[in-house]
C-alpha positions as CSV (number, residue, x, y, z in Angstrom):
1,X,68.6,58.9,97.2
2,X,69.8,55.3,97.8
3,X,67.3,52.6,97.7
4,X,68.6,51.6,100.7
5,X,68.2,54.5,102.6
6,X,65.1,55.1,105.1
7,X,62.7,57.6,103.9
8,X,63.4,59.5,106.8
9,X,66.8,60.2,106.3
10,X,67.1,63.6,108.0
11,X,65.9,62.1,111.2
12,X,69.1,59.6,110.3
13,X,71.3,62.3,110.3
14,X,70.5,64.1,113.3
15,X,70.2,60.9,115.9
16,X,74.0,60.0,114.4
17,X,75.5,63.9,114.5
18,X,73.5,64.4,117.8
19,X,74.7,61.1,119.5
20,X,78.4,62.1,118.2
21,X,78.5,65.7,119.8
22,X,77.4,64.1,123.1
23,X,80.4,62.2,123.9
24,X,83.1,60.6,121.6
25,X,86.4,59.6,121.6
26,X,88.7,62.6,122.1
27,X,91.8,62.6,119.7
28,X,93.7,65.4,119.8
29,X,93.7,65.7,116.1
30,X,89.8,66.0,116.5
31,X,90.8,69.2,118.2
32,X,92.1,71.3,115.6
33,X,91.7,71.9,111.6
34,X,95.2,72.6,111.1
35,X,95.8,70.7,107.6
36,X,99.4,69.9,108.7
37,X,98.2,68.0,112.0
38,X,95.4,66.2,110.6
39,X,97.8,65.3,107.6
40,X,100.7,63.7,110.1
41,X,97.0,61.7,112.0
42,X,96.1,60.2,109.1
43,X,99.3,58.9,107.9
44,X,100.4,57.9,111.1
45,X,96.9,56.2,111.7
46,X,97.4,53.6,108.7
47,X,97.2,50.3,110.1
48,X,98.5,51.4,113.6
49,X,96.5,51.3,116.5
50,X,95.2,54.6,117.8
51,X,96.5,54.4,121.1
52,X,100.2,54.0,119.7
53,X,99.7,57.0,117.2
54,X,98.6,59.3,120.0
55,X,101.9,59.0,121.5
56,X,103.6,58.9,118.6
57,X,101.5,62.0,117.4
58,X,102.3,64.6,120.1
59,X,106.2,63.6,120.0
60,X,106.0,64.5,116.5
61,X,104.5,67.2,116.8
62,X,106.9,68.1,119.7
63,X,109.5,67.9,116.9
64,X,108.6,69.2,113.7
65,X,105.2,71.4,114.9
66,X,104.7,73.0,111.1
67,X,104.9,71.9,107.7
68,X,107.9,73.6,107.3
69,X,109.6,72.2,110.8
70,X,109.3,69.1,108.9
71,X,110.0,70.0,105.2
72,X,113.5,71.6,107.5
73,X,114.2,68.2,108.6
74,X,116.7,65.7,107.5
75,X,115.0,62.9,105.7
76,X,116.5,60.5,108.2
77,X,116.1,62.0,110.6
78,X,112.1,61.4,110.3
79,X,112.7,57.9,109.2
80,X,114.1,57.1,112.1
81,X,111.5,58.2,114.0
82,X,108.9,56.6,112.2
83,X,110.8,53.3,112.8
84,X,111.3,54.0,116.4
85,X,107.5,54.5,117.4
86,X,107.1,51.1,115.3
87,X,104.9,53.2,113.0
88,X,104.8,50.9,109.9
89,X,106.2,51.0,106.6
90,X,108.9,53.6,106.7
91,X,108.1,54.8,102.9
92,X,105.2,56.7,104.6
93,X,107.8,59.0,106.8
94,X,109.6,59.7,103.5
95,X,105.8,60.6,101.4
96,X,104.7,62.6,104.4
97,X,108.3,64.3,104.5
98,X,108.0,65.1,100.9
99,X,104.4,66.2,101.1
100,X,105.6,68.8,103.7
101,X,108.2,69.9,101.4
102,X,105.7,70.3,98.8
103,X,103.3,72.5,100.7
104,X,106.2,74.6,101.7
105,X,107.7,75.3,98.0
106,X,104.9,74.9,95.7
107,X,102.1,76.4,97.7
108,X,104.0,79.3,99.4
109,X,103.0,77.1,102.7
110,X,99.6,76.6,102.1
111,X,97.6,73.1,101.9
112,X,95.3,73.0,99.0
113,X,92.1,72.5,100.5
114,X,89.9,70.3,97.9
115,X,90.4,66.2,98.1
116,X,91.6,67.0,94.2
117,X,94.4,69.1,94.8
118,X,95.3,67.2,97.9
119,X,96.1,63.8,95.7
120,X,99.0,66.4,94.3
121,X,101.1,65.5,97.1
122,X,103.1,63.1,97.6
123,X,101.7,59.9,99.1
124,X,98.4,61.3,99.5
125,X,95.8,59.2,97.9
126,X,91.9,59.6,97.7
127,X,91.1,57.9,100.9
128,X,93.9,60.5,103.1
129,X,92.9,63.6,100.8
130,X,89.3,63.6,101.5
131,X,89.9,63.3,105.1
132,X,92.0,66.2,105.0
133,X,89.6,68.2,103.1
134,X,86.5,67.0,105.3
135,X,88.6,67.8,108.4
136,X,90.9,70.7,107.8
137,X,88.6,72.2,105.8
138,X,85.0,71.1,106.0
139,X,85.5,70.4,101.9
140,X,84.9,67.0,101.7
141,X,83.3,63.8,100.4
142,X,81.8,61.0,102.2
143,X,84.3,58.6,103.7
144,X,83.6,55.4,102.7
145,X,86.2,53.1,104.5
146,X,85.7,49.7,106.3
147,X,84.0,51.0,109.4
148,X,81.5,53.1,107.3
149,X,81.0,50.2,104.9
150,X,80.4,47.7,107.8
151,X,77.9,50.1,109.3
152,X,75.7,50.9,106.1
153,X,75.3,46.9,105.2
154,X,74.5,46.5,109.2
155,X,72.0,49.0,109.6
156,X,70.4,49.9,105.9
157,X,71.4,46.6,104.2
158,X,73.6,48.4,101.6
159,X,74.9,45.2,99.5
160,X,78.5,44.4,99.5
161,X,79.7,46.5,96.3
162,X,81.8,49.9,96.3
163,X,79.1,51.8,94.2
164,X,76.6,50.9,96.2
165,X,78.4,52.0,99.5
166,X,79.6,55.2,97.7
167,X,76.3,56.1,96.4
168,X,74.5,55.6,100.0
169,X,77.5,57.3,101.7
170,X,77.3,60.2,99.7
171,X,73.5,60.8,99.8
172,X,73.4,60.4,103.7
173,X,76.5,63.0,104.1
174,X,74.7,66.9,105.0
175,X,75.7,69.2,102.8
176,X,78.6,71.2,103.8
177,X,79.0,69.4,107.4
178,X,81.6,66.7,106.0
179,X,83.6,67.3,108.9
180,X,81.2,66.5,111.5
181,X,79.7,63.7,109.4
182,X,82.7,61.6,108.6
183,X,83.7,62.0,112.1
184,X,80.5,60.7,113.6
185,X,80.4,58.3,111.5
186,X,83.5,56.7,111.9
187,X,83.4,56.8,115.2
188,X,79.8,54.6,115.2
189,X,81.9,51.8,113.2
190,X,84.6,52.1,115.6
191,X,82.5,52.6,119.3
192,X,79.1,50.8,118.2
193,X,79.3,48.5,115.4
194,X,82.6,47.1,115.6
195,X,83.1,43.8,114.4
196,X,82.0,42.5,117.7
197,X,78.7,45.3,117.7
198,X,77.7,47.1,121.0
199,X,74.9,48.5,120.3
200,X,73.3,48.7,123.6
201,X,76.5,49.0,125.9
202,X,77.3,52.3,123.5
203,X,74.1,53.8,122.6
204,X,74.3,53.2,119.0
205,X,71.4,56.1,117.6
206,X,70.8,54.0,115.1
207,X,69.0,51.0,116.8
208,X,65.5,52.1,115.5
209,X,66.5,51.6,111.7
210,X,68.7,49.5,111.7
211,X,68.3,46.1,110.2
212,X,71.1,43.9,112.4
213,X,69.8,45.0,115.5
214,X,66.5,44.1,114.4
215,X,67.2,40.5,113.4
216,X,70.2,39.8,115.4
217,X,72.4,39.3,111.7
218,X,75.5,41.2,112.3
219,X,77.6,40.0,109.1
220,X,79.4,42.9,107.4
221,X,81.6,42.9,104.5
222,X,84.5,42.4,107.1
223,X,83.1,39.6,109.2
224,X,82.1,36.7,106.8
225,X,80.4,34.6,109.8
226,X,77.8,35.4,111.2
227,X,78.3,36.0,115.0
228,X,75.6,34.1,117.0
229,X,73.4,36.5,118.7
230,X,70.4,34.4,120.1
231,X,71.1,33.3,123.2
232,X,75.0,35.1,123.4
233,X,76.5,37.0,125.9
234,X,76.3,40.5,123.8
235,X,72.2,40.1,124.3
236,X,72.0,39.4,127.8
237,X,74.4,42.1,128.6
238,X,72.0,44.3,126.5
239,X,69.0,43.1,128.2
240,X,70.9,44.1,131.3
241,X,71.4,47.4,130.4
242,X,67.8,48.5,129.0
243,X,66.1,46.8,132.9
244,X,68.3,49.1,134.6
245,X,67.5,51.7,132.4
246,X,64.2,51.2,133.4
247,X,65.0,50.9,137.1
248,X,67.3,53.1,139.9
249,X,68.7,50.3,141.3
250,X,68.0,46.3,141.4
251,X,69.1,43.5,143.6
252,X,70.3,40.5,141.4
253,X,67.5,38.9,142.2
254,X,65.1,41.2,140.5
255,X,67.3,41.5,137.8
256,X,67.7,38.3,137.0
257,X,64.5,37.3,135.6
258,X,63.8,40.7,133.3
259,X,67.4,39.6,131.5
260,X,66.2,35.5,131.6
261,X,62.8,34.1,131.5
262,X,64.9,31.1,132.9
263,X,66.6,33.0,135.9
264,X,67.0,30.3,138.8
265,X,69.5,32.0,141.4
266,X,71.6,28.7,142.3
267,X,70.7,27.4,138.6
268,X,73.3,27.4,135.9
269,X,71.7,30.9,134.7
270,X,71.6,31.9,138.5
271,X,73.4,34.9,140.7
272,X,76.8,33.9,139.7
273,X,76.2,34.1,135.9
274,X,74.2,37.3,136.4
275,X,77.3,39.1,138.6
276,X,79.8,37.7,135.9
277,X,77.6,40.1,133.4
278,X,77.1,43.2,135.9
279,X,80.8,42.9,136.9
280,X,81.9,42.7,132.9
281,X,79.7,45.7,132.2
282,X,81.4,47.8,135.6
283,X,84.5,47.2,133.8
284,X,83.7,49.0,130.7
285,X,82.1,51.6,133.2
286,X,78.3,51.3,132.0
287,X,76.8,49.5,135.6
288,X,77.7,50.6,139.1
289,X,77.9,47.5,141.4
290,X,76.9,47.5,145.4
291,X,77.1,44.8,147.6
292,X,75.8,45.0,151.2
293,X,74.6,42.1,153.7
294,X,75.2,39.6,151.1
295,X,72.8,41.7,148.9
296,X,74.4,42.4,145.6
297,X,73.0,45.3,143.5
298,X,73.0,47.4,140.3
299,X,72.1,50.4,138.6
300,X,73.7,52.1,135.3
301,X,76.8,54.1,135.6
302,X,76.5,58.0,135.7
């Protein structure tokens, strides 16, 4: 086991898988284990933004639904596509074309199902087979991309090297649940410990290990300075959530002085710097606001 790693590592595992299976992000890639589907995901997903490669995912799909669909297709046919959806480098319509084209005459139309075999097709490297194995086929390693790096130096203070991640990645990964595990992971780098964290806006269930949360250092491998958390924004908005955690419902007024020892309603820390924070946090849908005989009031969202 990692040095880095709490002893209670099991207890690490559950709080994440639990907190993932509650609510996440639903992809409709996460939705199915069909090799092919996750394959055209994680190819399309390579420096694109999500909410572009979900459109440009089910039109895809629309067109070419199976390996061989594609493997059918005229080569230009899917570059041009690629390049209309503003998908990136074109070379990866052309690799995933051939990959398909693989499958269908060297495996008899059957992905190979280990990360190894995977790296046999074309444009498939280490990072895109093992997500194909961990989510077509439950057969996989850890992932250990920037997300997954940024959460294990947050939370565990794994040092900035790619052993060290790998080795700490790999002994927190349950055996034989590498498709729930890279999944949930992921998504805790990409919903709670961004690069701009949220740990209390999105639940993060690692708050009670986890190192940046406890001293308010949230550097990562991928954000060199360290954002200022005493006194910022992200910790009132924090403090705001766990009072009305705590509470049904609470004027501004009451409010006010559980997020600020320094809460003066007309003050420069008063009821209009308090309802800027209430009305950010309604935007992301985490606080309900009320406001009745000039009486503004909050509770959380549910």
């Amino acid at each position: 086991m990692s040095d880095h790693l709490p002893d209670d590592a099991d207890a690490v595992r559950e709080a994440l898988i639990e907190w993932y299976e509650d609510d996440h992000r639903d992809f409709p890639w996460r939705r199915t284990d069909d090799p092919y589907r996750i394959l055209v995901s994680e190819v399309m997903s390579q420096q694109t933004q999500l909410s572009r490669v979900e459109e440009a995912y089910a039109d895809f799909l629309d067109e070419w639904p199976t390996a061989a669909d594609l493997a059918a297709a005229d080569r230009g046919a899917v570059v041009s596509f690629w390049s209309g959806h503003s998908l990136g480098y074109n070379n990866r319509a052309k690799y995933l074309h051939e990959a398909a084209t693989q499958v269908t005459e060297d495996y008899d139309g059957q992905f190979p199902e280990s990360p190894e075999e995977l790296q046999e097709l074309m444009g498939v490297g280490p990072y895109t087979a093992n997500a194909v194995a961990s989510f077509a086929f439950n057969n996989g390693d850890a992932v250990v991309d920037t997300n997954v790096k940024r959460v294990l130096h947050r939370a565990f203070g794994v040092p900035d090297d790619d052993a060290a991640f790998a080795e700490a990645a790999s002994d927190l990964l349950p055996e034989g649940e590498s498709r729930v595990w890279n999944n949930a992971i992921m998504e805790l780098g990409g919903v709670a410990c961004g690069q701009s964290p949220r740990c209390d806006e999105a639940g993060c269930p690692w708050r009670r290990w986890c190192r940046a949360y406890e001293t308010g250092d949230f550097t990562a491998p991928d954000v060199p300075e360290q954002p200022s958390f005493e006194g910022s924004r992200r910790q009132f908005r924090g403090r705001v959530v766990r009072a009305l955690g705590s509470h049904d419902e609470l004027a501004l007024d009451e409010l006010g002085p559980r997020v600020r020892v320094d809460y003066a309603p007309d003050g420069e820390y008063g009821r209009e710097w308090l309802r800027g924070l209430v009305t950010d946090l309604a935007d992301d849908g985490l606080v309900a606001v009320a406001e009745e005989d000039d009486t503004v009031t909050a509770r959380l969202s549910k």
